[in-house]
C-alpha positions as CSV (number, residue, x, y, z in Angstrom):
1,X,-28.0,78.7,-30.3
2,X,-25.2,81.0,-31.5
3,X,-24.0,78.4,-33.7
4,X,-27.2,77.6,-35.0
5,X,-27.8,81.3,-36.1
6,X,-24.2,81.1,-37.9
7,X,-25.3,77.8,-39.9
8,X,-28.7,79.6,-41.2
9,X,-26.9,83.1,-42.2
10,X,-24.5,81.4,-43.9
11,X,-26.7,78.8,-45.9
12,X,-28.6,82.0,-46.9
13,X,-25.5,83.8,-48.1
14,X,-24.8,80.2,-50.2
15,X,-28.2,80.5,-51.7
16,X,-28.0,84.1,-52.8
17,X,-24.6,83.4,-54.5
18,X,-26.4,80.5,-56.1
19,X,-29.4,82.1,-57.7
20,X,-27.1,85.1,-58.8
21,X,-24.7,82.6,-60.6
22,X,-27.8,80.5,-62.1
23,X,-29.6,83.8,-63.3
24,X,-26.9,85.8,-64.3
25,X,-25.4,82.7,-66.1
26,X,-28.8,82.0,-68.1
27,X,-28.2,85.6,-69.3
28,X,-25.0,85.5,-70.6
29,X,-24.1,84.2,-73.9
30,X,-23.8,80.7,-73.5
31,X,-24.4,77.5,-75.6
32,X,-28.2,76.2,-75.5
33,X,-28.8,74.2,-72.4
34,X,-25.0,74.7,-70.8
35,X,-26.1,76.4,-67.8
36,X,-25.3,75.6,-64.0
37,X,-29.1,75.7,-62.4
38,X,-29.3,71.7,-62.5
39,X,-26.2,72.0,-60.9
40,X,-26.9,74.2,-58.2
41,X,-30.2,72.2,-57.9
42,X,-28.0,69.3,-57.1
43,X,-25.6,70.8,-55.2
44,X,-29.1,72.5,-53.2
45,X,-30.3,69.0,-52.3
46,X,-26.7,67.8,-50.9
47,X,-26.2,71.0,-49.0
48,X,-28.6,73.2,-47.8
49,X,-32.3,72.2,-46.1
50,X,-35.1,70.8,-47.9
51,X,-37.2,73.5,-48.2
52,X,-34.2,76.3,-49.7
53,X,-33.2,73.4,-51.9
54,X,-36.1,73.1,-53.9
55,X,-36.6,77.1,-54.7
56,X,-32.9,77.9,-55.7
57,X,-33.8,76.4,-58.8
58,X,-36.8,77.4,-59.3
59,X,-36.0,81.1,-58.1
60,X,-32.9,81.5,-60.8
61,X,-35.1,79.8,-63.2
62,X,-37.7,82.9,-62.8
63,X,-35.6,85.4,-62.1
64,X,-33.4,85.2,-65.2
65,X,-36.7,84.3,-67.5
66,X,-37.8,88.1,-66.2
67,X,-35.1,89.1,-68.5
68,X,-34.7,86.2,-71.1
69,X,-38.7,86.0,-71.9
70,X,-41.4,83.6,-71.0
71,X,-42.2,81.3,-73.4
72,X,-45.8,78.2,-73.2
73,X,-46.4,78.3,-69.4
74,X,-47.3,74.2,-69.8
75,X,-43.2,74.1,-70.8
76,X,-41.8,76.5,-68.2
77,X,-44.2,74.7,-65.6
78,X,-42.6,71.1,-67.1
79,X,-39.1,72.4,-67.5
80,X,-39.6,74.2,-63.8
81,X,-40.3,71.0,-62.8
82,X,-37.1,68.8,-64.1
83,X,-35.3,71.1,-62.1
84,X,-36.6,69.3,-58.5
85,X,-35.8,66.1,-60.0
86,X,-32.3,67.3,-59.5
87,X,-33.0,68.3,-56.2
88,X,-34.5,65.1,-55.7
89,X,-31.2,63.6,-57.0
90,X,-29.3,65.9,-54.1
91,X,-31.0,64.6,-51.7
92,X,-30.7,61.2,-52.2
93,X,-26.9,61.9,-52.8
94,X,-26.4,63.5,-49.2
95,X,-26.2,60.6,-47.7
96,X,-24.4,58.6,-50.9
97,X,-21.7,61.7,-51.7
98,X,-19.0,59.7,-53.4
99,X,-17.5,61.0,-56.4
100,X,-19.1,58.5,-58.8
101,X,-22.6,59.3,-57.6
102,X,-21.8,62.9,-57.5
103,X,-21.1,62.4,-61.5
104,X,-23.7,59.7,-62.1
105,X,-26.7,61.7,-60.4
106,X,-25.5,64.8,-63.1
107,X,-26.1,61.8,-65.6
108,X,-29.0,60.8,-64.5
109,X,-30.3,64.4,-63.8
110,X,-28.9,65.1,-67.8
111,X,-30.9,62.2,-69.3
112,X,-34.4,62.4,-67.0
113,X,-34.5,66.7,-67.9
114,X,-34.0,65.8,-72.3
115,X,-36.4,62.9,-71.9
116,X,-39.0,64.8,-70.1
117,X,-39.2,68.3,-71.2
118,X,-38.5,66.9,-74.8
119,X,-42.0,65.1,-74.3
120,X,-43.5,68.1,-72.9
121,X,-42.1,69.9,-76.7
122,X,-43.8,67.1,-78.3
123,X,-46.9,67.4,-76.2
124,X,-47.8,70.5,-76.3
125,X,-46.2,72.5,-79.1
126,X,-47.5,71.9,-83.1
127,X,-44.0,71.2,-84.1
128,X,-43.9,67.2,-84.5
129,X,-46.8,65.5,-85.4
130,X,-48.6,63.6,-82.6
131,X,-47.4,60.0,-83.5
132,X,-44.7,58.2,-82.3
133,X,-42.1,58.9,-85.6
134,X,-43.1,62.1,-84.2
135,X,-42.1,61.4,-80.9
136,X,-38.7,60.2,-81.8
137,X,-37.9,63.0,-84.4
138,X,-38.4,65.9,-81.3
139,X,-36.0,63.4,-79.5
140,X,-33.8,63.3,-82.6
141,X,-33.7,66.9,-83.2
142,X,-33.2,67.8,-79.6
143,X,-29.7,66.0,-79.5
144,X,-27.5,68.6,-79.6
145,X,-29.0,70.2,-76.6
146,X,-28.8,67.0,-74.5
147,X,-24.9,67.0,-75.3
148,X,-25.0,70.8,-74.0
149,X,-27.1,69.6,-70.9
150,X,-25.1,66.6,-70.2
151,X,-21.5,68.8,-70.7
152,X,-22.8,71.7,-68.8
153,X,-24.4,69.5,-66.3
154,X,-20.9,68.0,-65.1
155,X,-18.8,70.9,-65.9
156,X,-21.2,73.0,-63.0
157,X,-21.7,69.8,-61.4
158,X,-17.4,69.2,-60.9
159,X,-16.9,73.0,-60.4
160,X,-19.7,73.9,-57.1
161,X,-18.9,70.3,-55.7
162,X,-15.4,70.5,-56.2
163,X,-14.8,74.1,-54.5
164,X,-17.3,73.2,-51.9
165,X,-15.3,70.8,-51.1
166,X,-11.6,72.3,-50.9
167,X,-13.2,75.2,-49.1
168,X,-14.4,72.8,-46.7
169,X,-11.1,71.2,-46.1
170,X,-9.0,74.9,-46.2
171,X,-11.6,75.6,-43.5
172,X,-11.3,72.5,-41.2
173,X,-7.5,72.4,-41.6
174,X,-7.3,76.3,-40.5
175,X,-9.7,75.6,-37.5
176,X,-7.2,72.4,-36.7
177,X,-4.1,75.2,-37.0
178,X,-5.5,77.5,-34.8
179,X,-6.7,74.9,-32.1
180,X,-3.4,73.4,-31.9
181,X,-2.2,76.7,-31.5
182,X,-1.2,77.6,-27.9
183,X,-0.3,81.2,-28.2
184,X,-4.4,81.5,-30.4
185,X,-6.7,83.4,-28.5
186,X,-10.0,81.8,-27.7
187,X,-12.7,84.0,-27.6
């Protein structure tokens, strides 16, 4: 039971640092779209529960856009939304965690978030005419924001993962140290 309580406190000290990086990165000046909450959504979905998982994004996401500014509630709701496919993304990934998937899931989670939220632009803002030239010129013009999503996507995606990971094996090989140790005291 005692290591159970361990396990939750620290999966809700991990989700605290994540929403304070993922808001307080969104608030910083950054390039458009190179921000780490896709990241930490992925990261969520490989390695904390289901239900944490799928508000870390949403949380960072709402905190940071108290500050930033609220803009058409049908694009926060659709943008809101790409985020879970991330999450989605993680938690198919748990139980495929190789380093290729790790960097093809950021892809994938990269090309699904332009693709959708750019058709929710299209959809419900006057900018591009409702036709399909329309649709491909909000596509077209978008671009440069999918090159910021894809780069920011697996620069966060390589840095959480890849310090997750080392932490992981500093831990395990300091816990195999001080069990092999016979002058350690066990508590």
């Amino acid at each position: 039971m005692q290591i159970i309580k361990k396990i939750q406190i620290l999966e809700i000290t991990i989700a605290i640092i994540l929403v304070l990086i993922g808001a307080s990165m969104r608030l910083i000046s950054h390039p458009p779209n190179f921000t780490p909450i896709a990241a930490i959504a992925l990261f969520a979905g490989v390695y904390l529960s289901k239900r944490t998982a799928l508000i870390l994004p949403v949380l960072a996401m709402v905190i940071s856009d108290i500050f930033i500014g609220h803009y058409e509630i049908s694009l926060m709701t659709v943008v809101y939304g790409s985020f879970l496919f991330y999450v989605l993304l993680g938690f198919w990934l748990k139980k495929n965690k190789k380093w290729y998937t790790i960097g093809g899931s950021a892809i994938l989670g990269a090309v699904l978030f332009f693709l959708i939220t750019n058709f929710a632009v299209w959809v419900f803002t006057p900018w591009y005419v409702k036709t399909f030239a329309g649709l491909i010129q909000c596509y077209f013009m978008a671009l440069p924001f999918f090159k910021n999503t894809l780069l920011g996507d697996l620069f966060y995606v390589s840095v959480f993962f890849g310090i997750y990971e080392l932490v992981r094996i500093w831990v395990r090989a300091w816990v195999r140290e001080r069990l092999s140790n016979p002058y350690f005291i066990k508590i």
